[in-house]
CHARMM internal coordinates of N, CA and C (Angstrom, degrees):
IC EDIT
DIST 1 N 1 CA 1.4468
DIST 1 CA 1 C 1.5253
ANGL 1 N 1 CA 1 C 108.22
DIST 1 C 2 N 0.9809
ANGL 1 CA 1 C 2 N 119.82
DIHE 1 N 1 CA 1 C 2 N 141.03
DIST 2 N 2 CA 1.3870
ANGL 1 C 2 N 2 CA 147.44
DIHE 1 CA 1 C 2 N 2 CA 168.12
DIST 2 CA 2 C 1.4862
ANGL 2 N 2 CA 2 C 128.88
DIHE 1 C 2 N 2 CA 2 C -39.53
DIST 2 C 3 N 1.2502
ANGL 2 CA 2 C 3 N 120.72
DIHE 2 N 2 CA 2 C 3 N 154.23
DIST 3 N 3 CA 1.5532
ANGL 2 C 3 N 3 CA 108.70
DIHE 2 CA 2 C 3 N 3 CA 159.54
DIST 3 CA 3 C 1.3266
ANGL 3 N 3 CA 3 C 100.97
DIHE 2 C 3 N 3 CA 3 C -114.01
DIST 3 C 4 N 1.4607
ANGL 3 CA 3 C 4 N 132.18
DIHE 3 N 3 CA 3 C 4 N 161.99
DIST 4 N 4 CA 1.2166
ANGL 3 C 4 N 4 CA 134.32
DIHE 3 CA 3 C 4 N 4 CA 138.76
DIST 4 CA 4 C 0.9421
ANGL 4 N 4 CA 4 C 129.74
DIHE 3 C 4 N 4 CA 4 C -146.04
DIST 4 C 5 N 1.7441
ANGL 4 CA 4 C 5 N 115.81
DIHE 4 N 4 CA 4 C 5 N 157.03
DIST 5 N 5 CA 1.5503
ANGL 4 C 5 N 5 CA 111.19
DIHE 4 CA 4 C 5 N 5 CA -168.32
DIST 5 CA 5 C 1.7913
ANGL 5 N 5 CA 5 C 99.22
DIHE 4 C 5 N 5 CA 5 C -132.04
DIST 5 C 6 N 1.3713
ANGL 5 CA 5 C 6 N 88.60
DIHE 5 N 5 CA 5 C 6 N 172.03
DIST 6 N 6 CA 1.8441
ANGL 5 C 6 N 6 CA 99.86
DIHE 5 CA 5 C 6 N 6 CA -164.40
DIST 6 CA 6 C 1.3468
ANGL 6 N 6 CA 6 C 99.32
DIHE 5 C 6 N 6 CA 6 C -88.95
DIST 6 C 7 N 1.7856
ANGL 6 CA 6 C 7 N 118.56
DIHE 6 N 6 CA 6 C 7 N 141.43
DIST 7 N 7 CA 1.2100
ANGL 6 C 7 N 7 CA 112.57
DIHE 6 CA 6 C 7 N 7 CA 171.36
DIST 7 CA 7 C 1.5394
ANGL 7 N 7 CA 7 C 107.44
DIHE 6 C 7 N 7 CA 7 C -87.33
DIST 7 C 8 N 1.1518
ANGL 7 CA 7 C 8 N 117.00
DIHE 7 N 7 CA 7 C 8 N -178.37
DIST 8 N 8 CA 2.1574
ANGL 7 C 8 N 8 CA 124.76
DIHE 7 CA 7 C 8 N 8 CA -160.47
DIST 8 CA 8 C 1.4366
ANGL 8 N 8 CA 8 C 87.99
DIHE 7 C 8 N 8 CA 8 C -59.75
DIST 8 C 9 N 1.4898
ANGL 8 CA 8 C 9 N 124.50
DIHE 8 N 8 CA 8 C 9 N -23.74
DIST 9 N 9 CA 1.7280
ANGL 8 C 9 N 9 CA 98.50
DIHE 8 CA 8 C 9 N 9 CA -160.11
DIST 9 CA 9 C 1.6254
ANGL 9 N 9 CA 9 C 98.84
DIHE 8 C 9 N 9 CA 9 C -101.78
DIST 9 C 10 N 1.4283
ANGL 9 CA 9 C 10 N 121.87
DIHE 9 N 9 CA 9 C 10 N -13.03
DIST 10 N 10 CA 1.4680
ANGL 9 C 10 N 10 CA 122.16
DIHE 9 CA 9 C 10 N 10 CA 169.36
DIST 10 CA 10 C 1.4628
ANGL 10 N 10 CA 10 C 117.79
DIHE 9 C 10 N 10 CA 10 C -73.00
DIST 10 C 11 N 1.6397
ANGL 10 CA 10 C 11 N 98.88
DIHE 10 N 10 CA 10 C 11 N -25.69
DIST 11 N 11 CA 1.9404
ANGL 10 C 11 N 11 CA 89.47
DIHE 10 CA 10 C 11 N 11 CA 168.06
DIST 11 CA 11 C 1.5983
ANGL 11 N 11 CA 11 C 119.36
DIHE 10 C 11 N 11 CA 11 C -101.84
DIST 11 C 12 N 1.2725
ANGL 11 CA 11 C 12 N 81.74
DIHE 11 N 11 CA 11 C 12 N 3.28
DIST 12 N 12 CA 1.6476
ANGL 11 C 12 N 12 CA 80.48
DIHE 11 CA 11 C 12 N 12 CA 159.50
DIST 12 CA 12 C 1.4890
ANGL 12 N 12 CA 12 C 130.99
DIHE 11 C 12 N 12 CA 12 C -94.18
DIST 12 C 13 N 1.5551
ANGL 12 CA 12 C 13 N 89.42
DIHE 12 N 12 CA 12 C 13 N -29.51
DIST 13 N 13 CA 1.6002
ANGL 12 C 13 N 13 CA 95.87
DIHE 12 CA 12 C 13 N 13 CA 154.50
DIST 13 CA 13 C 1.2829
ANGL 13 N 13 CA 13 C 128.34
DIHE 12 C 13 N 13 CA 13 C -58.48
DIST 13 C 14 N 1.4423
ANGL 13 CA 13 C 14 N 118.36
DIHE 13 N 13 CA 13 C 14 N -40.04
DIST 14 N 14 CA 1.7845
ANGL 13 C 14 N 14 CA 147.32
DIHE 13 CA 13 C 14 N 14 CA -168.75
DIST 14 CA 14 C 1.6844
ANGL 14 N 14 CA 14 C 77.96
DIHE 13 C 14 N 14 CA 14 C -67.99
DIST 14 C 15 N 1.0921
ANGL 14 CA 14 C 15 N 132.92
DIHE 14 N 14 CA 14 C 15 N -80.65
DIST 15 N 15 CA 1.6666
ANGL 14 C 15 N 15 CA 127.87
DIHE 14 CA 14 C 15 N 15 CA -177.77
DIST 15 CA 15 C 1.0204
ANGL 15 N 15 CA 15 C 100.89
DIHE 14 C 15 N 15 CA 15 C -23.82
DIST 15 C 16 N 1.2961
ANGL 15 CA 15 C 16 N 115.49
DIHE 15 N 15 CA 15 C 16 N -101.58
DIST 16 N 16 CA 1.9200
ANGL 15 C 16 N 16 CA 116.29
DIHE 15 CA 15 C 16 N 16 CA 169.07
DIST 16 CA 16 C 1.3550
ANGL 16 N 16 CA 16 C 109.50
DIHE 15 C 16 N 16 CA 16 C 28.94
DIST 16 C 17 N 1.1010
ANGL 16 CA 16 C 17 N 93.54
DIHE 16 N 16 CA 16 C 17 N -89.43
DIST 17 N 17 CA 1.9126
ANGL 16 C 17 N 17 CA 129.65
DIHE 16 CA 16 C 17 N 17 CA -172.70
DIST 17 CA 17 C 1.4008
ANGL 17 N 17 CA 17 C 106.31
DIHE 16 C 17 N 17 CA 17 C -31.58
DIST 17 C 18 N 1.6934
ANGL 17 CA 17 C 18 N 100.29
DIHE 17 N 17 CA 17 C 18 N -74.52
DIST 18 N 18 CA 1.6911
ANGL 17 C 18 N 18 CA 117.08
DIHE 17 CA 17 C 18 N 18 CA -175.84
DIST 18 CA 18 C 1.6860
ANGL 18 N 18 CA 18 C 97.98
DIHE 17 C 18 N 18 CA 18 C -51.73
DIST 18 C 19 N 1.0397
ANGL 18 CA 18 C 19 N 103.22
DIHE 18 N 18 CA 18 C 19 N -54.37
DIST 19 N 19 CA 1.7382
ANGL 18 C 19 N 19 CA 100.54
DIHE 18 CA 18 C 19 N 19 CA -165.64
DIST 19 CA 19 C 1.5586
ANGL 19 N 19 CA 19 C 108.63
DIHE 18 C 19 N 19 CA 19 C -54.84
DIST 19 C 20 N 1.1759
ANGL 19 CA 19 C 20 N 111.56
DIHE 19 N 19 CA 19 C 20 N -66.28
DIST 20 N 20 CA 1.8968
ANGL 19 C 20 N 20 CA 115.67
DIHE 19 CA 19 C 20 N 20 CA 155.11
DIST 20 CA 20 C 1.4565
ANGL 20 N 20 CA 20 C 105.13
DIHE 19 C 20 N 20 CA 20 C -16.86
DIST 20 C 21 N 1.2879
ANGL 20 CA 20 C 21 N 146.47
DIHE 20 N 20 CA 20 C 21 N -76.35
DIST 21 N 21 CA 1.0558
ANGL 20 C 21 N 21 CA 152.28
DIHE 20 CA 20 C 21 N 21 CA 150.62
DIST 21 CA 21 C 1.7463
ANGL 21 N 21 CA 21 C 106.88
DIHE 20 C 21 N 21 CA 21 C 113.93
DIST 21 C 22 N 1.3368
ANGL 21 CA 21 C 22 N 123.84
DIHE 21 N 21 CA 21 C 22 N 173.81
DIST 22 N 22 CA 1.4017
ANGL 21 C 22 N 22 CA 116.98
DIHE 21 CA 21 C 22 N 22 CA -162.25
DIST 22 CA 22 C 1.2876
ANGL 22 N 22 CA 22 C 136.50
DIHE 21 C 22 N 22 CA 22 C 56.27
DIST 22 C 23 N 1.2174
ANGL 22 CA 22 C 23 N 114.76
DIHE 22 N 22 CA 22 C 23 N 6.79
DIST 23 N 23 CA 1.4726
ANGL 22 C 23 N 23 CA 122.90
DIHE 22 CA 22 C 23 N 23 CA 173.30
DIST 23 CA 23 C 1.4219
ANGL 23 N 23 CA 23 C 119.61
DIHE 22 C 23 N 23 CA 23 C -93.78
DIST 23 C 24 N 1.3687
ANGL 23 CA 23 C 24 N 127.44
DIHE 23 N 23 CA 23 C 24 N 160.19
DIST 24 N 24 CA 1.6064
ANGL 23 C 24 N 24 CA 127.53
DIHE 23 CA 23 C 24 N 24 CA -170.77
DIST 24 CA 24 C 1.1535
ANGL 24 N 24 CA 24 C 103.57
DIHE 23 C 24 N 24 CA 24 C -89.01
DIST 24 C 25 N 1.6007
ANGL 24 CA 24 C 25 N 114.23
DIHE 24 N 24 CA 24 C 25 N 163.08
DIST 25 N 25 CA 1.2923
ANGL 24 C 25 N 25 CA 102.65
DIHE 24 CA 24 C 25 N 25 CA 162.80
DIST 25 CA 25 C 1.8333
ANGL 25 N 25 CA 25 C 128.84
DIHE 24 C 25 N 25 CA 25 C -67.76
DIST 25 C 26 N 1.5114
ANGL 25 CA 25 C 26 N 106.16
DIHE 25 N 25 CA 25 C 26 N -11.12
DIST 26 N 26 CA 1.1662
ANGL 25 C 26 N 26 CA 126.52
DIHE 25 CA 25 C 26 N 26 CA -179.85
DIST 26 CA 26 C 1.1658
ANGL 26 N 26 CA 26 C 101.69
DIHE 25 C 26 N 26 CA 26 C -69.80
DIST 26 C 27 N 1.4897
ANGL 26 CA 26 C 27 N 122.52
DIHE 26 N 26 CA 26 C 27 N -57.59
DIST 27 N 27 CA 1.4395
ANGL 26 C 27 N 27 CA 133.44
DIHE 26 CA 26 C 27 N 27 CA -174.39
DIST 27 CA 27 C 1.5489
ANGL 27 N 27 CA 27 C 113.14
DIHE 26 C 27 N 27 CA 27 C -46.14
DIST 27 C 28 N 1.8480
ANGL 27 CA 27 C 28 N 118.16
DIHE 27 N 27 CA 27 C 28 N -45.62
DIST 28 N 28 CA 1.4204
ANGL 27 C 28 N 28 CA 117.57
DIHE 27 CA 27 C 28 N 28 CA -169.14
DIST 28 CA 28 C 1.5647
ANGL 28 N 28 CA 28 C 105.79
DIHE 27 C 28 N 28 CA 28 C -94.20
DIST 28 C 29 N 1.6756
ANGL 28 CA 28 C 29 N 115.40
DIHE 28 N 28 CA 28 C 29 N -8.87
DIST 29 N 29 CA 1.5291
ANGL 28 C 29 N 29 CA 109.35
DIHE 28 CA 28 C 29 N 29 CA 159.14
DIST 29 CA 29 C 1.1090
ANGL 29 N 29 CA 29 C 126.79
DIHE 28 C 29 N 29 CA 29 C -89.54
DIST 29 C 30 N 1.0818
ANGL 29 CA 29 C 30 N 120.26
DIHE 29 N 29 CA 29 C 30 N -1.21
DIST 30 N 30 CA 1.8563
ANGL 29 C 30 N 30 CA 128.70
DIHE 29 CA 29 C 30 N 30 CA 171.74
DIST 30 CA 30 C 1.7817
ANGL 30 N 30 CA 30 C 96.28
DIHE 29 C 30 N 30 CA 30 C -81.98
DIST 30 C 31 N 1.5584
ANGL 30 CA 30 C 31 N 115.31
DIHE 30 N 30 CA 30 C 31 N -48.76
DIST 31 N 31 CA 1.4011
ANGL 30 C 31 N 31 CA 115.07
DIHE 30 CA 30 C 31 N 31 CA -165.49
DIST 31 CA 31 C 1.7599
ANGL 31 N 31 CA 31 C 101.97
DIHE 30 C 31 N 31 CA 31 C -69.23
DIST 31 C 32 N 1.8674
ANGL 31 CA 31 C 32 N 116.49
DIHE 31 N 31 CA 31 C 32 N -32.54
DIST 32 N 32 CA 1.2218
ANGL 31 C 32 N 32 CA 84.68
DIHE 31 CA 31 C 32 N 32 CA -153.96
DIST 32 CA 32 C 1.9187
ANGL 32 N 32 CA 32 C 86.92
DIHE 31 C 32 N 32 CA 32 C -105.31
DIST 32 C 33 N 1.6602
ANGL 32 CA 32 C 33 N 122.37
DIHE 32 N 32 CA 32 C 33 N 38.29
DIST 33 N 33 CA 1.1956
ANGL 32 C 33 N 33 CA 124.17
DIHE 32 CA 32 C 33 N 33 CA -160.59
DIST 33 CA 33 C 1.5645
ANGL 33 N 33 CA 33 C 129.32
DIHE 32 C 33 N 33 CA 33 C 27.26
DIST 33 C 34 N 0.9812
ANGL 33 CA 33 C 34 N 97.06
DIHE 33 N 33 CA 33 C 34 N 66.42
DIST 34 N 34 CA 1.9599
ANGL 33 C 34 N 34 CA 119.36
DIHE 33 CA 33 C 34 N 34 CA 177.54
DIST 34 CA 34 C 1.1151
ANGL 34 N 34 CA 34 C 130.45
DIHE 33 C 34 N 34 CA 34 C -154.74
DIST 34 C 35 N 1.2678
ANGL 34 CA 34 C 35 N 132.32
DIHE 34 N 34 CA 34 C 35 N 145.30
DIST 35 N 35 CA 1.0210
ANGL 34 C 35 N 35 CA 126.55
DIHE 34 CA 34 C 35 N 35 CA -165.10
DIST 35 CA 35 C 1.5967
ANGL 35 N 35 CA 35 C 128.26
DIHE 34 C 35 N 35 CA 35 C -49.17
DIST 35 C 36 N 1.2106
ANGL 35 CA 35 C 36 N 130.09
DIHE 35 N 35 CA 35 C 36 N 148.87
DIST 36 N 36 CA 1.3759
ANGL 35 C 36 N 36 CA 126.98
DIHE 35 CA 35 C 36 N 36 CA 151.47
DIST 36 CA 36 C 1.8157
ANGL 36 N 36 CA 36 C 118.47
DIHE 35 C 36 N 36 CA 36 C -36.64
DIST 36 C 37 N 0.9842
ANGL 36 CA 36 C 37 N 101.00
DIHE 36 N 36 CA 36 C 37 N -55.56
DIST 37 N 37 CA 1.7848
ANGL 36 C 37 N 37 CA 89.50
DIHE 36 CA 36 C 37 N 37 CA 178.42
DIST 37 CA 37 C 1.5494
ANGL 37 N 37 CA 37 C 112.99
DIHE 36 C 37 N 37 CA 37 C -78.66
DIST 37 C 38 N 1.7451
ANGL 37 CA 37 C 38 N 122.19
DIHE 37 N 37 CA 37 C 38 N -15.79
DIST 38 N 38 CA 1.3018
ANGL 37 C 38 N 38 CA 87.31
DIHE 37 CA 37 C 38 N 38 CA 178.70
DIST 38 CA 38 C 1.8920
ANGL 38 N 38 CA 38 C 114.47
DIHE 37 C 38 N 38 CA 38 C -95.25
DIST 38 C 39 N 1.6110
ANGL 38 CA 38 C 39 N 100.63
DIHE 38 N 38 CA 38 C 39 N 16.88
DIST 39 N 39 CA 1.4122
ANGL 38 C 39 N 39 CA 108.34
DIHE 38 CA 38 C 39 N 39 CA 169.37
DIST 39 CA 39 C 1.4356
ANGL 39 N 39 CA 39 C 102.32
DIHE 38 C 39 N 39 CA 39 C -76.50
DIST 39 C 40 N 1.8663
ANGL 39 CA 39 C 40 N 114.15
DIHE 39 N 39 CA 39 C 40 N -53.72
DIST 40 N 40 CA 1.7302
ANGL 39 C 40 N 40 CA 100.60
DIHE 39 CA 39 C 40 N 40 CA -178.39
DIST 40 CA 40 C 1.6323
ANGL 40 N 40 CA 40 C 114.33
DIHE 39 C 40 N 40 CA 40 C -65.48
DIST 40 C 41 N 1.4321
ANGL 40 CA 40 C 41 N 131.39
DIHE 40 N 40 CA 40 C 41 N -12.62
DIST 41 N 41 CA 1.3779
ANGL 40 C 41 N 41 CA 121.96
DIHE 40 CA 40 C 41 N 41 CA 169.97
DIST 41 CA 41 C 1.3502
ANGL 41 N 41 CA 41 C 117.35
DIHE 40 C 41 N 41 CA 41 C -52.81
DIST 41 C 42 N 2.0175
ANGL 41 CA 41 C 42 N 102.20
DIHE 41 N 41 CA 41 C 42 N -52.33
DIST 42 N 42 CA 1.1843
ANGL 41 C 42 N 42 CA 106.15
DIHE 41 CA 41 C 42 N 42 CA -176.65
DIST 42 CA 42 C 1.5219
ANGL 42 N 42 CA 42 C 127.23
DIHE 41 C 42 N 42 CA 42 C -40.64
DIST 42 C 43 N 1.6891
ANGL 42 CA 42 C 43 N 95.52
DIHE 42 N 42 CA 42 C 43 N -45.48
DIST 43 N 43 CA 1.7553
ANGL 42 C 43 N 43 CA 105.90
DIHE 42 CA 42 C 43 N 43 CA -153.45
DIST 43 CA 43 C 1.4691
ANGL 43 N 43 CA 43 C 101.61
DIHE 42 C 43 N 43 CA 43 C -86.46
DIST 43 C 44 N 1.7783
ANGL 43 CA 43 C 44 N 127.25
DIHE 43 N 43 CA 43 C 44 N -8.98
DIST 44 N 44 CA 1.0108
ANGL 43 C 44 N 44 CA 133.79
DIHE 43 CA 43 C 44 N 44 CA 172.11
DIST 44 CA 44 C 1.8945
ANGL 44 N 44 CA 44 C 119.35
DIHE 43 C 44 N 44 CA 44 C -80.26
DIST 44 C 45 N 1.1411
ANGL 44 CA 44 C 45 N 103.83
DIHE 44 N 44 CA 44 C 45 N -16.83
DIST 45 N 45 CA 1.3986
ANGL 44 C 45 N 45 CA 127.99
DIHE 44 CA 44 C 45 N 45 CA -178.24
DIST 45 CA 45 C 1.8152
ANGL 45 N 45 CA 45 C 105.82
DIHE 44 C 45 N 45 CA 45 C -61.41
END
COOR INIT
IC SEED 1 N 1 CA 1 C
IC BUILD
């Protein structure tokens, strides 16, 4: 399995998301098509 990481306009979307607020991490990796863990990498970063 893979790694992957978000390009500038997927974490800007991922902002979006968080800022929106109440959403899963499932919820903002289905929207921004990526995995669930590399959404919690992101937000752990």
């Amino acid at each position: 399995m893979g790694t992957s990481t978000l390009s500038r306009f997927q974490r800007g979307a991922l902002a979006q998301l968080v800022n929106e607020g109440n959403k899963s991490y499932q919820v903002m990796a289905d929207a921004l098509g990526v995995a669930k863990a590399t959404i919690s990498y992101e937000l752990d970063r």
